[in-house]
C-alpha positions in Angstrom: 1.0 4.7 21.7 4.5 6.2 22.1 5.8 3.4 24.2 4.3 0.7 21.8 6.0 2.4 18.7 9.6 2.4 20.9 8.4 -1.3 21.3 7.7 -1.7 17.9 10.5 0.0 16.0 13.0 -2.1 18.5 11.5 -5.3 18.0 11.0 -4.6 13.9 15.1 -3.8 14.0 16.0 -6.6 15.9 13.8 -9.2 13.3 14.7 -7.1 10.1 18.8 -7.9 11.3 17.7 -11.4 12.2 17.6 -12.2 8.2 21.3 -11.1 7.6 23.4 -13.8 6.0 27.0 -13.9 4.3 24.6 -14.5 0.8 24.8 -11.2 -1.2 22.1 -12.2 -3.0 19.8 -12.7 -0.3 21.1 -9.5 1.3 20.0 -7.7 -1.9 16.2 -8.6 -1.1 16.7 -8.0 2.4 18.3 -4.6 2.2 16.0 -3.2 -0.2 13.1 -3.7 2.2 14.8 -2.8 5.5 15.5 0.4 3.3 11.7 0.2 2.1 10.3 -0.2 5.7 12.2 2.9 6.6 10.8 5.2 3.8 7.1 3.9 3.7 6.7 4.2 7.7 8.0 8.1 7.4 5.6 8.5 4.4 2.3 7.1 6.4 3.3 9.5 9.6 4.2 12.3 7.1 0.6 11.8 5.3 -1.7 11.1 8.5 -0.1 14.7 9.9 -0.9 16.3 6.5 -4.6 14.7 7.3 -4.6 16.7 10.0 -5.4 13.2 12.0 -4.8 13.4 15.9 -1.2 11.9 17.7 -2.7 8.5 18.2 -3.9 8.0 14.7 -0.7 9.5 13.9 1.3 6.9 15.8 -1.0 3.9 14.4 -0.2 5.2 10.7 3.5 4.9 11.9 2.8 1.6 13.1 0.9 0.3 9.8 3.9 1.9 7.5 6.6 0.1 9.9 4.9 -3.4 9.9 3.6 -3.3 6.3 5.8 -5.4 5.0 7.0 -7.4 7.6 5.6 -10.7 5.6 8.2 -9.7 2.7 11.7 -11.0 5.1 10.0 -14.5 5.3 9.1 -14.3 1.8 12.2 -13.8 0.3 14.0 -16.4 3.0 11.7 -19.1 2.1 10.8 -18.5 -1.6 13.8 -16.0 -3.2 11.0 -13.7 -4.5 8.8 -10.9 -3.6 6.4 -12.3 -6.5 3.0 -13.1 -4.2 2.0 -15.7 -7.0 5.0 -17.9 -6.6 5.1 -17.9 -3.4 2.2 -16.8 -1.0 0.4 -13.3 -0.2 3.0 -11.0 1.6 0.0 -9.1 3.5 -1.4 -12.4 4.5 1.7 -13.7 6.0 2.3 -10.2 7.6 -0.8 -10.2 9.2 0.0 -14.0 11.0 3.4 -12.5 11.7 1.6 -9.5 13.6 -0.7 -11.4 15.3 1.6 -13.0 17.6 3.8 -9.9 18.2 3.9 -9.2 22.1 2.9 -5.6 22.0 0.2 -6.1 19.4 -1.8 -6.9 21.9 -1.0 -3.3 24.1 -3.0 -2.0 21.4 -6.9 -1.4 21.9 -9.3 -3.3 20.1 -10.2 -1.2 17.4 -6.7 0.1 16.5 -5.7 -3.7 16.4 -8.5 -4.4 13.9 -7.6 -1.1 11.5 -3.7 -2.0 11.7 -5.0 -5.6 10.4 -7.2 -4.4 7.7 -4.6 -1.9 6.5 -1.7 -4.4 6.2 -4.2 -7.0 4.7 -5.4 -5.0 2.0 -2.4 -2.7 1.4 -1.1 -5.1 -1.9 -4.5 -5.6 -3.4 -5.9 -4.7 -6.4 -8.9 -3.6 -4.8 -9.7 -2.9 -0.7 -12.0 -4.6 0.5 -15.5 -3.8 1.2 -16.0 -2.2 4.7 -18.1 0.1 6.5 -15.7 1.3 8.2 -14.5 4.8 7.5 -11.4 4.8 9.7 -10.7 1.8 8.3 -10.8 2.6 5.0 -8.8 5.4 5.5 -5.8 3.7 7.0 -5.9 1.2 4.3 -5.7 4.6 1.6 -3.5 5.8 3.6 -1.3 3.1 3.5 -1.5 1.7 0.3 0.1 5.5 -0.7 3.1 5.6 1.4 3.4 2.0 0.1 3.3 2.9 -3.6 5.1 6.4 -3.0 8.2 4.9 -2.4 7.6 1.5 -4.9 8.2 4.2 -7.6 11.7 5.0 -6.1 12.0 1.5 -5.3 11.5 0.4 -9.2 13.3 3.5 -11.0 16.5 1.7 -11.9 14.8 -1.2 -13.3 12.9 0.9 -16.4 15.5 -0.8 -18.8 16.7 -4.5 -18.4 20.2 -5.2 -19.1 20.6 -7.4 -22.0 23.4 -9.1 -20.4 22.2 -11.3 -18.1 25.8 -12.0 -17.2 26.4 -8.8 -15.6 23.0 -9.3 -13.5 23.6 -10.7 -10.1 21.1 -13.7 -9.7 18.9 -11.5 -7.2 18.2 -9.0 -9.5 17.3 -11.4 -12.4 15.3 -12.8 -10.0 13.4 -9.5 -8.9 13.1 -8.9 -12.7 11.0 -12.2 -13.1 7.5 -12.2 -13.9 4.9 -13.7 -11.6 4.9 -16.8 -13.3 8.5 -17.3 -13.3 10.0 -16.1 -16.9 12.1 -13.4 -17.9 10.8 -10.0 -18.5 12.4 -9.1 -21.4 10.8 -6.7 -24.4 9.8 -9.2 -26.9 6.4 -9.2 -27.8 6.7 -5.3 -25.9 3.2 -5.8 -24.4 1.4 -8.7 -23.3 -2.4 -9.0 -24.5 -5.1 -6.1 -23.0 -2.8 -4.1 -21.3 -2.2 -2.0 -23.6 -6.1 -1.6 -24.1 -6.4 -1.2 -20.4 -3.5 1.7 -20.4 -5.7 3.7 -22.9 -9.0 3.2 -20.9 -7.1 4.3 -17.2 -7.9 0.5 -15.3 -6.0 -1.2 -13.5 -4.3 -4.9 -14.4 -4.2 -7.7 -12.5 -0.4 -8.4 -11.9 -0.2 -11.9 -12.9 -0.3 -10.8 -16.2 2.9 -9.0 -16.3 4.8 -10.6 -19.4 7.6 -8.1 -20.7 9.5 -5.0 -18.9 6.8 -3.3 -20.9 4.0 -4.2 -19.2 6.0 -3.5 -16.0 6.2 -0.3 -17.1 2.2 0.1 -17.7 1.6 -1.2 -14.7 3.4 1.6 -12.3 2.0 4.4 -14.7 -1.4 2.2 -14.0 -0.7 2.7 -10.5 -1.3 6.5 -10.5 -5.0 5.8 -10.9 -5.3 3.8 -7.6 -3.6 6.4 -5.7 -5.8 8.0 -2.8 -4.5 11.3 -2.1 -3.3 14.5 -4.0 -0.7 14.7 -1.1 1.1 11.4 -2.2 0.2 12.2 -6.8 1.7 15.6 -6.0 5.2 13.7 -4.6 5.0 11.1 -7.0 4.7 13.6 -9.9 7.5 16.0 -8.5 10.3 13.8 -8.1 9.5 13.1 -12.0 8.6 9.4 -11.6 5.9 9.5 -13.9 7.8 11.4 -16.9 10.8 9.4 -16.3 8.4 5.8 -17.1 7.0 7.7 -19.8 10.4 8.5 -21.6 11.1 4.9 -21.6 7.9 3.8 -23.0 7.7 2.6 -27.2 6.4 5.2 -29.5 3.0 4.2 -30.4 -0.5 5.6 -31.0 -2.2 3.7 -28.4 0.8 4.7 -25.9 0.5 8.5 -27.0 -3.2 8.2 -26.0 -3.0 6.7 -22.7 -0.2 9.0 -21.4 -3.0 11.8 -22.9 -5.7 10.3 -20.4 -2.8 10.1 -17.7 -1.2 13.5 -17.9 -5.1 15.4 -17.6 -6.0 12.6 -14.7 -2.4 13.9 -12.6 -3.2 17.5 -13.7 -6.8 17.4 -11.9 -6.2 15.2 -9.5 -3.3 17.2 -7.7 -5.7 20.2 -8.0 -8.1 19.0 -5.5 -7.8 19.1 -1.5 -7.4 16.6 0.3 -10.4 16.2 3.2 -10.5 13.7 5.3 -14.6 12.6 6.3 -14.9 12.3 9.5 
């Protein structure tokens, strides 16, 4: 496993570099997930040693955080977005990208099928079905390191600038909704989400309308998070209280973040075990 991570980590360099242009605007997307690739691969290493898992499972989480996102460079290239509904799923186009890698195929069968699973379901809203344990946990495992950093990630963009003038164009892009439009605070919240705050469920992403619902949406996230290990980081480096200074001032806000704050409290009470 350690010469197919050397392998990996060179040939992921060498692609990542391979999307550099003199546009500063396409630089923007591509900087931001070199940097991202970087942070999420330590995160899944960090979290499987936590686990306790052994060096090989150790090495695949490695492997799964470093190629997790490798669909996003094309992405942005071809489409100038990192919005899956305007363009096409980033996990699916990962997983064709990793498929014809040379050294994906120095990996045995069943680590090539959990490295594909993870990836594959490490964006959506729900992981799919599987009797497989191991698989499910390297899907977990990665969707956390995944969202772990996302939170970093999406902490200077709690406020838009009103002044789009001031915006380069690859940020006003990054700010767009899935469909396209501004995310600006008019109408503050689009309809249900702030119903589905209250209640603690998830949304589905494509209806993301204002910076509002942007904002729901990551506290959202917390609920989907697998481990106390990764809640316990999130809640530290005061991602959660920071989204929830910037929300509005309203009832149905006050109870959500109620439901939220007793869910974090609980949840980073409990040990992590991993079933074998």
């Amino acid at each position: 496993m350690q010469e197919i991570l050397k392998e990996a980590h060179r040939w992921m360099d060498e692609y990542m570099k391979s999307f550099y242009c003199d546009d500063k605007d396409i630089m923007f997307g591509i900087r931001m997930k070199e940097q991202h690739t970087g942070y999420v691969t330590a995160h899944a290493r960090e979290l499987a040693l936590y686990l306790k898992l052994d060096e090989q499972d150790a090495g695949l989480a490695e492997l799964t955080g470093l190629l997790h996102d490798v669909g996003r460079f094309r992405q942005w290239q071809l489409y100038k977005t990192f919005v899956d509904a305007q363009s096409e799923d980033h996990a699916d186009l990962g997983v064709k990208v990793i498929r014809e890698l040379p050294f994906f195929g120095k990996l045995t069968e069943a680590d090539r099928e959990v490295l594909l699973f993870a990836i594959g379901n490490h964006n959506k809203k729900e992981i799919q079905q599987t009797n497989s344990k191991r698989k499910l946990l390297f899907a977990r495992l990665i969707r956390d390191a995944d969202k772990l950093d996302i939170f970093r990630v999406l902490a200077p963009y709690l406020t838009v600038d009103k002044d789009a003038g001031q915006q380069s164009a690859a940020i006003q892009r990054f700010m767009k909704g899935p469909n396209g439009e501004a995310t600006g605070e008019k109408g503050i919240f689009a309809p249900g989400f702030l119903e589905r705050f209250v209640n603690g469920q998830q949304v589905d992403y494509t209806m993301i309308r204002t910076n509002e619902d942007r904002k729901l949406v990551r506290l959202m996230w917390v609920y989907d998070v697998n481990f106390a290990w990764t809640l316990q980081r999130i809640r530290d480096k005061g991602y959660i209280d920071a989204i929830i200074a910037n929300l509005p001032q309203l009832p149905q806000v006050e109870l959500g973040v109620h439901r939220l704050k007793k869910y974090v409290a609980e949840k980073c009470a409990v040990e992590d075990v991993v079933c074998s």
